[in-house]
N, C-alpha and C positions, 0 to 999 in steps of 0.2 A: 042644359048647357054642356052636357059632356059631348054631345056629335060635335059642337063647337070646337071643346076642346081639344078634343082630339085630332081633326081637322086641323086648326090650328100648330097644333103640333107637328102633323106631317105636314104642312106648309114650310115652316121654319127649319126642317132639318131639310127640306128637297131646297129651298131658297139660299141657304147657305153656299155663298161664292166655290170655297175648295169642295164642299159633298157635288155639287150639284154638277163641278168639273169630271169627278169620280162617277157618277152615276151619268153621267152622258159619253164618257168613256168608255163604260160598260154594258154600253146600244148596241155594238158587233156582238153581243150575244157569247164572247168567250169569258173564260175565268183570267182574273192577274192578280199576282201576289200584291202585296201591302206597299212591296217595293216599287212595282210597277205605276200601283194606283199614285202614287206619294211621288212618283216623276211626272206623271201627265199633269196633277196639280201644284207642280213645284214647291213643294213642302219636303218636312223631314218625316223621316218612316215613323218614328212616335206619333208626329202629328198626324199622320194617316192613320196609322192603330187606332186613335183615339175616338174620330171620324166615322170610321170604319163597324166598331163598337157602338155608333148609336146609330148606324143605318140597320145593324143587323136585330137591334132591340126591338124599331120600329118593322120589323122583319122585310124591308124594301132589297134588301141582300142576302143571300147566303153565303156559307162556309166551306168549302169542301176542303179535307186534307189529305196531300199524298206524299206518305214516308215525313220528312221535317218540311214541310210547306205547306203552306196553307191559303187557298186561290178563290178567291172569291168572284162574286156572279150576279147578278139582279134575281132577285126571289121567281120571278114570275112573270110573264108577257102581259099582263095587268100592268108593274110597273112600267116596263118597257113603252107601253101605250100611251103609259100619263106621260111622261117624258118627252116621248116623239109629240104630243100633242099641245103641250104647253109650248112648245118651240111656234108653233102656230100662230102664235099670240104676238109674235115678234112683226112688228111694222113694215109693210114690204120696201117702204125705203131705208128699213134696218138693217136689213137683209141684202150683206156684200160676196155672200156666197157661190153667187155665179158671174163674178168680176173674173179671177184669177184662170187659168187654165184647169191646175187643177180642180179647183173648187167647182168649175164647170162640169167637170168628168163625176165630181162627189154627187152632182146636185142629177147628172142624168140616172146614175144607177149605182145604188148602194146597198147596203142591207141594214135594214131596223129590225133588230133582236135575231129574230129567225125564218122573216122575210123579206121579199124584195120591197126597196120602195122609191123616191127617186123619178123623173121622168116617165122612163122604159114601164115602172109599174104599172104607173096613170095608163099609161098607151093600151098594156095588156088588158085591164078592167075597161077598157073602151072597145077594143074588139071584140072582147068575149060577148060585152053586153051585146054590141051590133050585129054580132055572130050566133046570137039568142043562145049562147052557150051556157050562161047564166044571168039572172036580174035580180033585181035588186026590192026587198023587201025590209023597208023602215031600218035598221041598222044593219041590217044582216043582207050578205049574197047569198041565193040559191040555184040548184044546179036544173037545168032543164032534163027532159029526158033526152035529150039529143045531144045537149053538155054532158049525161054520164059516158056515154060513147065516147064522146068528143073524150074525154079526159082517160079514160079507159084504153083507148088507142096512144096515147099520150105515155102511159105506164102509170097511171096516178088511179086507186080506188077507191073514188068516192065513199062509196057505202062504209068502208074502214076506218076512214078518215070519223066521221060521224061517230062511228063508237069511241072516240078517245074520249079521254076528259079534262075537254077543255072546248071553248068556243069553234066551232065549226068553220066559219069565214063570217067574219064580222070587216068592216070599215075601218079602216084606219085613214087616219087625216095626214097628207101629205105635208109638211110643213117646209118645205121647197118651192112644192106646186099647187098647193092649197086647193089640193083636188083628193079624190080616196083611194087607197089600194087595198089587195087586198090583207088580212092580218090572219090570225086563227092556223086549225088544223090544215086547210088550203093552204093557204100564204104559202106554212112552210112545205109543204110537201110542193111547191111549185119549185121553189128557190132549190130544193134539193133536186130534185128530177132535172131542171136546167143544167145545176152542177155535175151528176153525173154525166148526163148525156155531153160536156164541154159544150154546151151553147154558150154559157157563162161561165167567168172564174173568179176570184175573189181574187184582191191584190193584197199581198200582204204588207200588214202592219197598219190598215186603215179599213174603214167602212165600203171602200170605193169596190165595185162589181165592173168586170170588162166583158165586153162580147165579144166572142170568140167571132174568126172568118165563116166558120157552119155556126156558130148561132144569129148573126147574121141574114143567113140564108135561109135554117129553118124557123125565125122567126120571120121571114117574110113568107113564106109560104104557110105555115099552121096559124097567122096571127095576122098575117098583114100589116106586118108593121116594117117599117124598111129605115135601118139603121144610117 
């Protein structure tokens, strides 16, 4: 009974109304202090201290501290996954997130932890596949030889990426488009390399990613995809 248990137990502390507002807060992949957390779930700062203390027990958070602050973070793109993917589960007539204007713009392109995801992702893991730049084997993408070129030309090396430690490019479940993009050491080194290059920007203070006028153009030209 202890997988049970314990199971159980991270169940009830992610199920928790104000943790569970805290931790989907904490999707954009940045650190916020105790104060910040305790605004997005309208609570008092104790109440979020308190909160706060049993997500990091069950180590679903970290701590970092700079000078008298101290900024907290989701422990790891494992969390970030479970997260993004229990949203999935949410009924597509539940699902009023591409009613609004904004909420439309949230749902084409955003970022989940420390990659892209959102519409525009889907689109990319569809041309790459029809582009044989990568395919797809049972959970995991892999790179063709003609995709390490491809990505290599891009500014992104493959083979480097592989030595981190951490998942390579793994599937992640869209829960917008209930389709996969991609997640892992890929994921983010795409999201980043977009960023540099201004194909994309983040907007601040929310998850929402914009496309630049050249990302744009060089996403219809390396990806085919026409914004």
């Amino acid at each position: 009974m202890e997988v049970e248990n314990q199971f159980s137990k991270i169940a009830s502390l992610i199920g928790d109304k104000t943790r569970s507002i805290m931790l989907w807060s904490l999707l954009d992949g940045k650190a916020y202090t105790a104060t910040e957390l305790a605004v997005s779930a309208n609570i008092t700062r104790q109440s979020a201290s308190n909160h706060l203390s049993k997500l990091m027990e069950a180590k679903l958070i970290l701590v970092e501290k700079q000078g008298r602050h101290r900024y907290f973070r989701l422990a790891n793109e494992k969390v970030a996954q479970v997260i993004e993917s229990m949203a999935s589960l949410i009924l597509d007539e539940k699902i009023e997130i591409k009613k609004s204007a904004e909420a439309k713009k949230l749902a084409f392109a955003r970022t989940c932890y420390d990659h892209l995801a959102g519409k525009l992702s889907v689109e990319i893991v569809t041309s790459l596949m029809e582009q044989k730049i990568i395919t797809l084997n049972d959970n995991s993408f892999e790179i063709t030889d003609y995709g390490k070129d491809w990505f290599v030309e891009l500014g992104i090396n493959v083979e480097s990426l592989k030595n981190e430690k951490r998942s390579f490019a793994h599937k992640c479940l869209d829960w917008t488009e209930r389709r996969h993009h991609i997640a892992g050491a890929l994921g983010a080194a795409i999201l980043k390399n977009f960023l540099e290059k201004d194909w994309i920007r983040r907007k601040q203070n929310t998850r929402e990613v914009i496309v630049t006028s050249l990302g744009e153009s060089m996403l219809s030209e390396k990806l085919k995809i026409m914004i």
